[in-house]
C-alpha positions in Angstrom: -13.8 -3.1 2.7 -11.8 -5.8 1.4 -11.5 -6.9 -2.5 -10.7 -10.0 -4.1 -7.8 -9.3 -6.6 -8.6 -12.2 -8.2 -12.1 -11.6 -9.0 -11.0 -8.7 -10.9 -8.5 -10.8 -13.5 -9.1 -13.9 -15.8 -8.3 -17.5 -14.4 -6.2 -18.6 -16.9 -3.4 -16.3 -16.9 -1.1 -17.9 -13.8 2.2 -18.8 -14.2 1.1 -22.4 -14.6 -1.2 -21.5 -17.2 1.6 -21.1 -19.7 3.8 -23.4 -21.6 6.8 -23.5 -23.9 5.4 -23.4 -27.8 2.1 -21.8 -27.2 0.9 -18.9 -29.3 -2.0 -16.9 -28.3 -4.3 -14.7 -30.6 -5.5 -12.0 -28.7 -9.0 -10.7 -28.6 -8.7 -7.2 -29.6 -7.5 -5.2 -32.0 -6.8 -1.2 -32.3 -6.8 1.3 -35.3 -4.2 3.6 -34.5 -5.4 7.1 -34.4 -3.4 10.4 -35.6 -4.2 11.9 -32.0 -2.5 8.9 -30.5 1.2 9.5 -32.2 1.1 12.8 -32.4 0.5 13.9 -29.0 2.6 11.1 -27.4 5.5 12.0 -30.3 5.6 15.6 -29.0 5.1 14.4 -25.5 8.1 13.0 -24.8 9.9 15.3 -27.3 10.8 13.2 -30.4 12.2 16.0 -33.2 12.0 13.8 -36.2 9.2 15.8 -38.3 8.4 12.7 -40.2 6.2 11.6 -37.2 3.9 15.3 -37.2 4.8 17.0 -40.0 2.7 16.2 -43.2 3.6 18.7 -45.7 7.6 17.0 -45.2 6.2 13.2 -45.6 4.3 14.0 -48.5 7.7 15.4 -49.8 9.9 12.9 -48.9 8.6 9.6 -47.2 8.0 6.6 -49.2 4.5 6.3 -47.9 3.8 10.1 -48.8 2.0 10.3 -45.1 3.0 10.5 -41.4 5.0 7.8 -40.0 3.8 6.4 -36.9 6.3 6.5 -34.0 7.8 3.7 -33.3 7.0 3.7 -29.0 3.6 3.9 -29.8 3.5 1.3 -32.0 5.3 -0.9 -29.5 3.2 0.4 -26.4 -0.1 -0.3 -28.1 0.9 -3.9 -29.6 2.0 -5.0 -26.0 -1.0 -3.5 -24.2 -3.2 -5.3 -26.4 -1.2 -8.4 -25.1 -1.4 -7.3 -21.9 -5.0 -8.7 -20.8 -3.5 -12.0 -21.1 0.3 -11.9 -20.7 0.1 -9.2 -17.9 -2.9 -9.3 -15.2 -1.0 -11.6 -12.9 2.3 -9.6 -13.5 4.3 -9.2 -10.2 7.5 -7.4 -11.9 8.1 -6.8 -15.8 11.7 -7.9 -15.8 12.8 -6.6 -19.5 11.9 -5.7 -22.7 14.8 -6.2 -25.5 15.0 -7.5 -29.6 12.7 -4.9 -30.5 12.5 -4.5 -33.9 10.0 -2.7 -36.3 9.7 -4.4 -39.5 7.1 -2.1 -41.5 6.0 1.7 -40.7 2.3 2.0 -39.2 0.5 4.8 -41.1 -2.4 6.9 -39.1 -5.3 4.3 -39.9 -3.8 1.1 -39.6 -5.1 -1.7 -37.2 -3.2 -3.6 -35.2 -3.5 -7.1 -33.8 -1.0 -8.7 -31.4 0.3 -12.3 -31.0 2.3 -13.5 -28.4 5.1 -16.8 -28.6 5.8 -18.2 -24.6 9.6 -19.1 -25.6 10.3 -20.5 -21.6 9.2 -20.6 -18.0 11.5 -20.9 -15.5 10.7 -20.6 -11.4 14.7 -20.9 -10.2 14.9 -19.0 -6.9 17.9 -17.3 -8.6 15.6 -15.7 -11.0 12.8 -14.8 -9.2 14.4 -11.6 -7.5 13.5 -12.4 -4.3 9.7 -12.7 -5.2 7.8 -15.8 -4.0 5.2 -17.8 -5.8 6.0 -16.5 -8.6 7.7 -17.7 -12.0 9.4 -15.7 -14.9 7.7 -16.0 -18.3 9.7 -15.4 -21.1 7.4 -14.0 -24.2 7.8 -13.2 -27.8 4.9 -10.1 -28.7 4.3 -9.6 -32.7 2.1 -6.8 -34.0 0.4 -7.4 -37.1 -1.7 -4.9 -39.6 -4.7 -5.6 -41.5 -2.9 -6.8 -43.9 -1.2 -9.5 -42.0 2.5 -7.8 -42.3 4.7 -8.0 -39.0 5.1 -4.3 -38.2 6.8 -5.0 -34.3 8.2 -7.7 -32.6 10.5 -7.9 -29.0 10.9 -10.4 -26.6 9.7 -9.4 -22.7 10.4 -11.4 -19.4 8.0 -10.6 -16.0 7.3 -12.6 -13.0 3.7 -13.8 -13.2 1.8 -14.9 -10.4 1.5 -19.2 -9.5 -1.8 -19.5 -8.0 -0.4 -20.5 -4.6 0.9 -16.5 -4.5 -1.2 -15.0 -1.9 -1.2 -11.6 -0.2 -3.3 -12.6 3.3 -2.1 -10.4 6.3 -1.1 -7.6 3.8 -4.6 -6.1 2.9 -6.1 -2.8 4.6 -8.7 -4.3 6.1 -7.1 -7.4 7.7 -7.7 -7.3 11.3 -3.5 -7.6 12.7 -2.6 -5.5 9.8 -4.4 -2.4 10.6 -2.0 -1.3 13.7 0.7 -1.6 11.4 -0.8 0.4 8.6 -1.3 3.2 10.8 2.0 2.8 12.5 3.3 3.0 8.8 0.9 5.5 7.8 1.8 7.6 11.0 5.8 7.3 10.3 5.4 8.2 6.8 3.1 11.3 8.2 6.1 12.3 10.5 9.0 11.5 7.7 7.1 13.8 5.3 6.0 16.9 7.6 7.4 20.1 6.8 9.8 21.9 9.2 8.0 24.7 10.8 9.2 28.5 9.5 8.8 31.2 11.8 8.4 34.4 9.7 10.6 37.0 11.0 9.1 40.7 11.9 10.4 43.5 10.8 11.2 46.1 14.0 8.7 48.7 14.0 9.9 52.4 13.7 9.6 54.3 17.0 6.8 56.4 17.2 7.0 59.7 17.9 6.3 61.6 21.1 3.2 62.1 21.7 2.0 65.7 22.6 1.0 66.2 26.2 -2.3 67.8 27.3 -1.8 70.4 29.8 -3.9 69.5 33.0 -7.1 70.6 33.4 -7.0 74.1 36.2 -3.6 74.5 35.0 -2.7 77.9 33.3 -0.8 78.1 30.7 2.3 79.4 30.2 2.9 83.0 29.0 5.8 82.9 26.2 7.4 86.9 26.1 6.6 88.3 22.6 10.0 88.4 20.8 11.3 91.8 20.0 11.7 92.5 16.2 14.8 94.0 15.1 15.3 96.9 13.2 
């Protein structure tokens, strides 16, 4: 069964689509939830107890409550930016000039705008992609009360609308000897070697008593003589 990638993303997201100066508002906005820094925080191991630790910020933080930590704050402004910025996304090239200007407290809601700064479609930037362009966006994240709590500049190679993937899909009637060829390779590359388990040598088993044969008499054993 084929799919048409592009049924599934907006039409107005191409590299064409965007121009130097424009500022987008986007749609959506998210409340950031304690279960959202917390678990992340101690996810990937961040120590400083002013992220999870309440009886400390009550203490000692300025805003007497839980500090929000700072890559989730980032993470969820972007993806909220993402529905526009990043359907047609071939590579994110970087992410730099990050900079969190107020803490986000458990509660707050966040609403991202995005800056394009440049556009640029020189072969020596596009990594060896083709028809594509690199986009070159500004992302601020602002709370309900319209103070700029994140802001960093991201470049990524975004789809033109000549960009087309014919020949490549699963279903595509030349491509599917390759696929298995491909599929088969990978198959081979990644079988395990075969171990042969070793046995143990068995101990010999011990000899067997014979049966005398039937007719044949036994023989007589002399009684031994006991000593005085």
């Amino acid at each position: 069964m084929s799919v048409d990638a592009a049924a599934l993303t907006g039409r107005g997201n191409y590299y064409e689509d965007f121009n130097a100066g424009d500022v987008y508002e986007h749609a959506r906005g998210k409340t950031m939830e304690a279960l959202e820094n917390v678990l992340i925080t101690n996810l990937v191991m961040n120590t400083a107890q002013l992220h999870f630790n309440e009886e400390l910020a009550e203490q000692i933080a300025a805003q007497k409550h839980r500090i929000v930590f700072g890559g989730v704050t980032a993470s969820l402004v972007i993806g909220l930016a993402m529905q526009d910025t990043g359907e047609q996304a071939v590579e994110e090239v970087g992410l730099d000039k990050v900079r969190f200007r107020v803490s986000v407290l458990h509660g707050d809601t966040l609403h991202a705008f995005t800056e394009v700064l440049w556009k640029d479609d020189s072969p020596e930037l596009l990594r060896g992609h083709q028809n594509v362009g690199l986009v070159h966006f500004r992302h601020l994240g602002l709370n309900q009360r319209g103070e700029t709590v994140f802001e960093g500049e991201r470049r990524v190679l975004i789809k033109k609308r000549s960009f087309s993937t014919d020949g490549l899909e699963a279903g595509a009637g030349e491509a599917k000897p390759a696929m298995r060829a491909v599929r088969a390779a990978r198959t081979r590359a990644v079988r395990p070697v075969r171990r042969v388990a070793v046995k143990a040598a068995k101990p010999a088993k011990a000899a067997k008593k014979t049966k005398p044969a039937r007719g044949a008499k036994p023989k007589r054993v002399a009684p031994r003589k006991k000593r005085r």
